[in-house]
C-alpha positions in Angstrom: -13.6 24.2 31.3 -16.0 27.3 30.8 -14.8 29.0 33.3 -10.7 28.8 31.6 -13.0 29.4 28.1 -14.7 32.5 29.4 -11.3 33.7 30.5 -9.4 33.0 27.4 -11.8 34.5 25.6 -12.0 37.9 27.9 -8.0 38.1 28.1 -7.9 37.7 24.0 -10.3 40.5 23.4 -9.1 42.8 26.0 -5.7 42.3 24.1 -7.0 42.3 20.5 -5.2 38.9 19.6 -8.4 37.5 17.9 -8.3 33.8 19.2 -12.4 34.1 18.6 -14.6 35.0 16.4 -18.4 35.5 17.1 -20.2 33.1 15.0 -17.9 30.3 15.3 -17.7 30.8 19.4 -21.5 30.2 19.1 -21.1 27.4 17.0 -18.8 25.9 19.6 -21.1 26.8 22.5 -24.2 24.7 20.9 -22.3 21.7 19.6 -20.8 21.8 22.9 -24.1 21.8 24.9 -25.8 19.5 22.2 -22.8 16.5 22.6 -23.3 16.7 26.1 -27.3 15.8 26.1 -26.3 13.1 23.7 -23.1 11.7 26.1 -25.1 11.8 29.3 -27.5 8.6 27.6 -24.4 7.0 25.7 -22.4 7.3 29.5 -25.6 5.4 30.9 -25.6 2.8 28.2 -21.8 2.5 27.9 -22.1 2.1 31.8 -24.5 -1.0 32.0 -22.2 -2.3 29.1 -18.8 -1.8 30.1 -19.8 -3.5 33.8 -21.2 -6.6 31.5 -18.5 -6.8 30.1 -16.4 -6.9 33.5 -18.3 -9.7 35.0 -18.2 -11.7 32.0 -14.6 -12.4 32.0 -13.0 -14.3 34.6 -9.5 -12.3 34.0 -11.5 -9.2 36.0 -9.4 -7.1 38.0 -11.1 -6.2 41.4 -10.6 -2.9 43.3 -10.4 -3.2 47.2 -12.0 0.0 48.4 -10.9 -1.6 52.2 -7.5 0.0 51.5 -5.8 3.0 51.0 -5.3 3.6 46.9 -1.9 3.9 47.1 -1.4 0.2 48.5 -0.1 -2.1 45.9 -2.8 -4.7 46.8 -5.7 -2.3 46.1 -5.5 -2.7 42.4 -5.8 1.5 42.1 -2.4 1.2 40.1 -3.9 -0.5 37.3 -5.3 2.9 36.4 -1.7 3.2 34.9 -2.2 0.5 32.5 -5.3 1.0 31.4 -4.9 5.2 30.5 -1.7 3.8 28.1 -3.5 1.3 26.7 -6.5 3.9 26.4 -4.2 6.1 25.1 -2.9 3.7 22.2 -6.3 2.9 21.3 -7.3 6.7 21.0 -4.2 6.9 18.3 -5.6 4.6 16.3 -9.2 5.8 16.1 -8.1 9.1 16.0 -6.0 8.1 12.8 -8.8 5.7 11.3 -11.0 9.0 11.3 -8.6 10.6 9.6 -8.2 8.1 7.2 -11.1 6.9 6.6 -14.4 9.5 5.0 -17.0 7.1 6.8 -15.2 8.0 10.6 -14.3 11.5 9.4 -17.7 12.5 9.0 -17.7 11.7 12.6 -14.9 13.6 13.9 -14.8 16.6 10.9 -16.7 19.2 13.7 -13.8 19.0 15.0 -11.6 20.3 12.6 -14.0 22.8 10.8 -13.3 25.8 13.6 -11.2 27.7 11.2 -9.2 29.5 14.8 -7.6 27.6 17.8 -9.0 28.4 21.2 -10.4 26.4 24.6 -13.9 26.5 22.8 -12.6 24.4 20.0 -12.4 21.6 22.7 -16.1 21.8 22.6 -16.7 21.0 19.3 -17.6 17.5 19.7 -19.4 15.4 17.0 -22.5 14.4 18.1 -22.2 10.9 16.4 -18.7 10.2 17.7 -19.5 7.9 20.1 -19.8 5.0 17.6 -16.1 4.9 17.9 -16.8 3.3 21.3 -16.1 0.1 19.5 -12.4 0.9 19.5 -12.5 1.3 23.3 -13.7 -2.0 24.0 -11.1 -4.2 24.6 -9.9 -2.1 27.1 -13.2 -3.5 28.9 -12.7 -7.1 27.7 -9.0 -6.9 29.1 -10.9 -6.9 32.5 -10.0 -3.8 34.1 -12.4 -2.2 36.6 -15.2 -0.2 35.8 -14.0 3.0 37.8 -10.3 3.0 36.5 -12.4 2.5 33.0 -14.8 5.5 33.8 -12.0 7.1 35.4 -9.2 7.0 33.2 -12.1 8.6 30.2 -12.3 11.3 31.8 -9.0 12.0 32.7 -8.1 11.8 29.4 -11.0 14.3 28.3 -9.8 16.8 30.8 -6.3 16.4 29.4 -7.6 17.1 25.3 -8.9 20.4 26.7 -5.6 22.4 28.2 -4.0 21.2 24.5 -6.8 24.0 22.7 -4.6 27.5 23.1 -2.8 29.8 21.6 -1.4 30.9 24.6 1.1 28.3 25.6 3.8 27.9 22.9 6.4 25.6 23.9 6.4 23.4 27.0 9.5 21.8 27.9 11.4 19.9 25.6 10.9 16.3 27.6 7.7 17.8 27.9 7.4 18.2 23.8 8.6 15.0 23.4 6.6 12.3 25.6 3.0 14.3 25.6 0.5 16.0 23.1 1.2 19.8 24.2 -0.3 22.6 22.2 2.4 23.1 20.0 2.0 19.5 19.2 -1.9 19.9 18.7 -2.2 22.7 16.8 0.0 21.3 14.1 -2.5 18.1 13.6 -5.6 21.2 13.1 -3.2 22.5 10.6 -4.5 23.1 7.0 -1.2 22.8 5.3 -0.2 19.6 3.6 3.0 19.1 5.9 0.6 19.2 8.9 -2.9 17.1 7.3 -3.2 14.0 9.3 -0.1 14.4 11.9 0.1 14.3 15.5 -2.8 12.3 16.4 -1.7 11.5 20.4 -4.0 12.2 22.3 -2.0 12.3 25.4 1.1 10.9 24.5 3.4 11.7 21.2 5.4 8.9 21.3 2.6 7.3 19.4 3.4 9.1 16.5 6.6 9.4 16.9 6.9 5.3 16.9 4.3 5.0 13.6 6.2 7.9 11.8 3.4 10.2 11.8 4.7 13.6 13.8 5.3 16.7 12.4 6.8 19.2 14.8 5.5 23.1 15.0 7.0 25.6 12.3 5.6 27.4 9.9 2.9 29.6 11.0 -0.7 26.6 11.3 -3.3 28.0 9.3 -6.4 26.4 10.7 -9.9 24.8 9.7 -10.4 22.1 7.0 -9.4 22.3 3.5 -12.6 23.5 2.1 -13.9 25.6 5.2 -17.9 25.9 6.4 -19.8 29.3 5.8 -22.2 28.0 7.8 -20.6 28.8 11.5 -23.3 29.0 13.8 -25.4 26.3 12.7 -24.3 23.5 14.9 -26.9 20.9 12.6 -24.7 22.2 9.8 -21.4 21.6 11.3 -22.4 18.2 12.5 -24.2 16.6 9.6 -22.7 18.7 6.5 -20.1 15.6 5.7 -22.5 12.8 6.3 -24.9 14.6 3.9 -22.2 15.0 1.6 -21.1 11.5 1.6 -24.5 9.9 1.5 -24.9 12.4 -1.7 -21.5 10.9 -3.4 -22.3 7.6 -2.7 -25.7 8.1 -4.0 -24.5 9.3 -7.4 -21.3 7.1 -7.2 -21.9 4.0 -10.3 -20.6 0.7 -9.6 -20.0 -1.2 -6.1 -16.2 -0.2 -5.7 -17.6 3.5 -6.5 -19.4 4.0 -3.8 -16.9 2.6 -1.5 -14.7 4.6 -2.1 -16.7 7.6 -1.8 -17.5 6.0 1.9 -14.1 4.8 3.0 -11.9 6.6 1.0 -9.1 8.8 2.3 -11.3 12.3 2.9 -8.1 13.6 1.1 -7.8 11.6 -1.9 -11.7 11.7 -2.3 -11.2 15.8 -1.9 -8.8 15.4 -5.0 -10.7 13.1 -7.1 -13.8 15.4 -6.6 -11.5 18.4 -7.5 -10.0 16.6 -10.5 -13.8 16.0 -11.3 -14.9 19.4 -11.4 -11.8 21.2 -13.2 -12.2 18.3 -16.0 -16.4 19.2 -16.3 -15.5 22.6 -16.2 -12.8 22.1 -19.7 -15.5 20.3 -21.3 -17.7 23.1 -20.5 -15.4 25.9 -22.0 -14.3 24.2 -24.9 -17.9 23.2 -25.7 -18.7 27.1 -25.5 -15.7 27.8 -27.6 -16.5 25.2 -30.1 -20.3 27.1 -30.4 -18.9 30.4 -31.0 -16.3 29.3 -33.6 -19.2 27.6 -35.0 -21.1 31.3 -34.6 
């Protein structure tokens, strides 16, 4: 993955197309390298948990390492199962962070690179991994640890390719079934007909059956819809929504206030906040122009 990064980003400057830019690249790099300190002690704990898990339930579905993967009675083929049903489960928490402020604080870093490259991949929250509670029924449904492990980081290595500028259009079956990067860049679009589309992670269908794709067309103008000057900082790009919601629900008043302010749609909260500010800032005005007519 740094190797195909490095290149992308050596090709892009030696052809001027400005995929990067310096402070955001370094941004990248350190949440990158800080997400995976913090995944290599979630993997361990996930590990002893998701293997609890298996030999707790007596539906467990046992690998036979005797025989050849490919042989029906080896149980290898349940990997097939299990990366669909991981599949539909990362829709749905993919979505929920969307919709929801509390899970889009975790999953914002994400979104807050304001241009699409291979480094963009890296930026990883690194308080995502609470959403591991979506994930586990896959475990309770009894399939192996290894297809579990196995089929996580398939489907990691699959996000990554989706992160370029460089591929347009695959394929029409191609742009159809799987999340491709014309597919992905639309859902790190800034526009309103691209905000909270094409959440498939590796399959599109997913949207396509819960009405929530938005093909590639007008030109994606990336980042989030108030953008971070802060680019470099990866503290700041990790934690500057969860200090902002913590601040809201702090000065929120009333039970169904505060809430809101921490499970409210991050768009609708965006618009009350906005609706806020332009009314504080009429009351400001015609307080000034009541002092001079006053004067």
């Amino acid at each position: 993955m740094v190797f195909f990064s490095a290149l992308e980003m050596l090709i892009s400057y030696l052809q001027d197309r400005k995929f990067y830019e310096k402070k955001e690249t370094i941004g990248s790099i350190l949440v990158g390298v800080g997400n995976l300190i913090v995944s290599a002690g979630v993997k361990v704990v996930l590990l002893y948990l998701v293997v609890g898990i298996y030999n707790l339930v007596p539906w467990r579905m046992e690998l036979n390492y005797k025989m050849a993967p490919w042989q029906w009675t080896s149980y290898w083929w349940t990997f097939i199962p299990c990366y669909i049903i991981y599949d539909l489960c990362s829709y749905w928490a993919h979505r929920i962070s969307h919709e929801q402020r509390f899970w889009w604080a975790t999953h914002v870093v994400h979104h807050s690179g304001e241009n699409y490259n291979l480094a963009v991949s890296f930026r990883l929250s690194w308080i995502q991994h609470i959403k591991v509670i979506f994930f586990l029924p896959i475990a309770f449904m009894g399939f192996h640890p290894i297809i579990f492990f196995v089929t996580n980081q398939v489907a990691v290595l699959f996000q990554f390719w989706v992160h370029t500028e460089y591929i347009r259009k695959c394929p029409r079956w191609m742009e159809y079934i799987f999340a491709t990067p014309s597919n992905h860049r639309v859902h790190h679009g800034s526009q309103e007909q691209y905000i909270d589309k094409n959440y498939g992670a590796t399959f599109i269908f997913w949207d396509r059956i819960w009405k929530t794709y938005e093909p590639e067309g007008e030109k994606v103008i990336y980042g989030i819809t108030t953008n971070i000057d802060n680019k470099a900082n990866p503290f700041f790009i990790n934690f500057h929504e969860v200090k902002d919601m913590i601040r809201d629900v702090r000065q929120a008043k009333g039970f169904r206030r505060k809430l809101f302010f921490l499970f409210g749609s991050p768009v609708k909260i965006m618009q009350e906040k906005e609706k806020a500010k332009a009314e504080a800032l009429e009351r400001q005005q015609t307080g000034e122009m009541a002092v001079e007519s006053v004067a």
